[in-house]
C-alpha positions as CSV (number, residue, x, y, z in Angstrom):
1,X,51.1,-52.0,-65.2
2,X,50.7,-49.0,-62.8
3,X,48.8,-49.9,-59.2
4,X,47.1,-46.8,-57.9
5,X,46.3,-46.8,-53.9
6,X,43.5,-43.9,-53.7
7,X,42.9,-43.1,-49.9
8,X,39.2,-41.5,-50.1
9,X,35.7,-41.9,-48.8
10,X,35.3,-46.0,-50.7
11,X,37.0,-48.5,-51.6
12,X,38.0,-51.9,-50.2
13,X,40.1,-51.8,-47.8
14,X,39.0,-49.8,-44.8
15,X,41.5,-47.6,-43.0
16,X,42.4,-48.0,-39.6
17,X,45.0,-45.7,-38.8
18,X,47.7,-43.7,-40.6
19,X,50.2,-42.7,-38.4
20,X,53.4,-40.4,-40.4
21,X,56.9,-42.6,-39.2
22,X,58.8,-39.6,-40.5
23,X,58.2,-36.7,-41.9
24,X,54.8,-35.2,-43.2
25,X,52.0,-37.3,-43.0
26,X,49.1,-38.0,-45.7
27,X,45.5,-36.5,-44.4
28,X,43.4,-39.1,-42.7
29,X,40.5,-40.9,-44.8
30,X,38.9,-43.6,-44.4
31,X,39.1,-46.2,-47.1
32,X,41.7,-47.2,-49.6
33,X,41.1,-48.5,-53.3
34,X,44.1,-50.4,-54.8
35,X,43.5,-51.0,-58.0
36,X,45.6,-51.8,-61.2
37,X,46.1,-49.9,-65.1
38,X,48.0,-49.6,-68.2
39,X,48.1,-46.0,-68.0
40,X,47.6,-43.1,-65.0
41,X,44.8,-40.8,-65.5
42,X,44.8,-37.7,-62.8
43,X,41.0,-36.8,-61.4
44,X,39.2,-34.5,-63.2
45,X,38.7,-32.5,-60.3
46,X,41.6,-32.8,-57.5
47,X,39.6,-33.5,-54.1
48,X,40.6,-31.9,-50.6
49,X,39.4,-34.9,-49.0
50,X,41.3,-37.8,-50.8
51,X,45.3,-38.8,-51.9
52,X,46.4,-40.8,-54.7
53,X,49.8,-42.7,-55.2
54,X,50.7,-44.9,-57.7
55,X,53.8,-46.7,-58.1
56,X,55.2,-49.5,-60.8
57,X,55.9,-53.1,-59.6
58,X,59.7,-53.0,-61.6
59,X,62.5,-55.6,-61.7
60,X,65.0,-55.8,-58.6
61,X,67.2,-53.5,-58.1
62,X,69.8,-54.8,-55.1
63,X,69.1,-58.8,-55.4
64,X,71.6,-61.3,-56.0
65,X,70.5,-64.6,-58.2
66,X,70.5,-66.9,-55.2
67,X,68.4,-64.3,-52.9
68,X,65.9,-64.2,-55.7
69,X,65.6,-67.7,-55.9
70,X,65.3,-68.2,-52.1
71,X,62.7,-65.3,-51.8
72,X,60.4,-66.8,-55.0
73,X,60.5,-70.5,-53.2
74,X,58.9,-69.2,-49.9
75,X,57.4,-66.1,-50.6
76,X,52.9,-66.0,-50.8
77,X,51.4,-63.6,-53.5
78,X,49.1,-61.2,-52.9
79,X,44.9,-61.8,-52.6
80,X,45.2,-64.5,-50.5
81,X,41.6,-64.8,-48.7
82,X,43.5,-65.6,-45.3
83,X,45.3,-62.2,-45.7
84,X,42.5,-59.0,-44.8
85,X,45.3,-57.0,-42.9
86,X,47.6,-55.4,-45.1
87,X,50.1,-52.1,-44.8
88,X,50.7,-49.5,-47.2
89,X,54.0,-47.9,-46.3
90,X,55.4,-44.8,-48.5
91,X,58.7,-43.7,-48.5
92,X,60.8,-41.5,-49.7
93,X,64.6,-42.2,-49.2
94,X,67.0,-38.9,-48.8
95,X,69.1,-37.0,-51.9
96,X,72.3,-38.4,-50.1
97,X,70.9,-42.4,-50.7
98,X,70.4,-41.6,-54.2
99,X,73.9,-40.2,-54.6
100,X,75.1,-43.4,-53.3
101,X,76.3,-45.5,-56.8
102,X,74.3,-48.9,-57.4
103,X,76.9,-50.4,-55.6
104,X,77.1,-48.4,-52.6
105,X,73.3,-48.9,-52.1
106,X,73.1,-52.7,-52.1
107,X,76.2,-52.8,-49.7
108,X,73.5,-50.8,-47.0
109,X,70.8,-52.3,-48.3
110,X,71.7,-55.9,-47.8
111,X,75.5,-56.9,-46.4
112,X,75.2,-54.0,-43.8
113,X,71.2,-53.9,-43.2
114,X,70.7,-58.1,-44.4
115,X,67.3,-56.5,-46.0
116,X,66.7,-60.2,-47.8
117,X,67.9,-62.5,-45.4
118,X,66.4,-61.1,-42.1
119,X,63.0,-60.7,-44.1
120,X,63.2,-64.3,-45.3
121,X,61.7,-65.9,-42.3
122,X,58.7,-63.6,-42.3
123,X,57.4,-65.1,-45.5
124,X,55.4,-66.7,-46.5
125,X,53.1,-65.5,-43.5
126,X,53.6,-61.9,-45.0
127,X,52.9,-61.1,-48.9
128,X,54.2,-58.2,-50.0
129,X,55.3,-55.8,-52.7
130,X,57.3,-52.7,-53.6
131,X,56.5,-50.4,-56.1
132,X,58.5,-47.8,-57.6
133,X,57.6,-44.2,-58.0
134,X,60.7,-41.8,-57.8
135,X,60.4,-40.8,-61.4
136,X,56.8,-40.7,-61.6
137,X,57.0,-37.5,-59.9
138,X,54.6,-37.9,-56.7
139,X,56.0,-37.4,-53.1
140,X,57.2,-40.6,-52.1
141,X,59.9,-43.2,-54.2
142,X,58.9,-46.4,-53.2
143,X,54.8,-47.7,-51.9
144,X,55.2,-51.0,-50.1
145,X,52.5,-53.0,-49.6
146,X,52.2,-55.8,-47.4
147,X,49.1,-58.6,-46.7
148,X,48.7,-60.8,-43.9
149,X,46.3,-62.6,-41.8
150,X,45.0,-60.7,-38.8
151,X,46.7,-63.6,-36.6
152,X,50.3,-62.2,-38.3
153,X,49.6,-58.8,-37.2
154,X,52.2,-58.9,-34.1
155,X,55.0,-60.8,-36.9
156,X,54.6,-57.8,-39.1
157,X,55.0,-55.4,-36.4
158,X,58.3,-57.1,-35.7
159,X,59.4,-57.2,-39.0
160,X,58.6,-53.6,-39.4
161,X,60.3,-52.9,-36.4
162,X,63.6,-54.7,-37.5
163,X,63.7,-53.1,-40.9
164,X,63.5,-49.2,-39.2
165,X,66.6,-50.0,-37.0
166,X,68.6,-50.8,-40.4
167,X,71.4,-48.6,-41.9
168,X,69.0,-48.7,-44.9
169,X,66.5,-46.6,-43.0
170,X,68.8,-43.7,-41.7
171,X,68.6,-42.6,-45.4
172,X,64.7,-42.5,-45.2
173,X,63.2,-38.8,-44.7
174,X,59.3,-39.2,-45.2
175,X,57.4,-42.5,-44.5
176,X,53.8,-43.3,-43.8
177,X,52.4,-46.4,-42.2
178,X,48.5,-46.5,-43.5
179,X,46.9,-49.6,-41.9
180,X,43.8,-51.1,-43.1
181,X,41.8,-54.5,-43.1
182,X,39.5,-55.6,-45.9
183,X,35.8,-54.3,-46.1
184,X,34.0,-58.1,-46.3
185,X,30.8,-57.8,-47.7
186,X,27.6,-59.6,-45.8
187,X,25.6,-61.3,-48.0
C-alpha cells in the first residue's frame, strides 16, 4: 500500500508552515491530501504549483524484538479525532549513512542516538509513522508523519528537537518540516 502526501491547492489538511530543516526546501502550498493506493499513478499533467511524495509503510529495519513489543503496547494509531495537528517531515539521509552496513546503522540509530527508547515516552500522545521511499526514486528516503492533539504541540517540538541533536541526524542532508492541522468541516 503506497500513501501519497500531495501538497497542492485542496485537500485535508491545511498547511501552516513549511520551513526546509536542511537543505532545499519544497515550494509553499497550502493544503496537503494524504491518501492511500495499491499502485502510484504520476499526474497527467505535472503542476508548477503542487509536490507529490509517496512513500511505503515497510517492516522495521533497526528494531530489536523487545523494542517492538514496548513500542506496539504504548503506541496510538493514526486518525485519532483528538489528533488535527500532525507533521510531515522528509528526509533524506547522506551516501555515507547508506554505506554504513545494517549493522553499523542501528548502532547510530539506537545504542548511540537511543532513537526507540528516548521516543518511547512521547507516545502514545504522538501517532506516528515512517514511510520508505529511497528506492522509489523521489527526492527524499524516508516521509514521517506524525499526529497529535493541538495541546501536544509543545511535546512534539521537544521530541523533534531531541531527535535533530542525535548522531542519527548528522547523516541527514535534506529535511522538510511541513506543518499542518486538519480542515474540520462546519456543518
Amino acid at each position: 500500500m503506497f500513501r501519497t502526501f500531495r501538497g497542492g491547492h485542496s485537500g485535508g489538511w491545511r498547511v501552516t508552515s513549511i520551513s526546509p530543516v536542511t537543505g532545499e526546501p519544497l515550494p509553499f502550498v497550502p493544503a496537503l491530501s494524504v491518501t492511500d493506493s495499491d499502485a502510484v499513478s504520476l499526474p497527467l499533467v505535472p503542476s508548477r504549483n503542487a509536490w507529490r511524495l509517496v512513500g511505503v509503510a515497510s517492516s522495521l529495519r533497526y528494531t530489536e524484538r523487545a523494542e517492538k513489543q514496548q513500542l506496539v503496547a504504548v503506541q496510538a494509531g493514526l486518525g485519532r479525532l483528538e489528533a488535527t495537528s500532525a507533521a510531515l517531515i522528509p528526509i533524506r539521509k547522506s551516501q555515507a549513512w547508506w554505506e554504513l552496513t545494517q549493522e553499523e546503522r542501528r548502532k547510530i540509530f539506537e545504542d548511540k542516538s537511543h532513537h526507540i527508547a528516548s521516543s518511547l515516552r512521547f507516545l502514545p500522545a504522538i501517532a506516528r509513522q515512517l514511510y520508505h521511499c529511497r528506492d522509489l526514486g523521489g527526492p527524499f528516503d524516508f516521509l514521517t508523519w506524525f499526529e497529535f492533539a493541538p495541546a501536544h504541540a509543545s511535546l512534539f517540538e521537544e521530541l523533534v528537537a531531541m531527535l535533530r541533536r542525535t548522531e542519527e541526524w548528522t547523516y541527514v542532508e535534506r529535511e522538510v518540516d511541513v506543518r499542518v492541522v486538519k480542515e474540520v468541516l462546519s456543518g
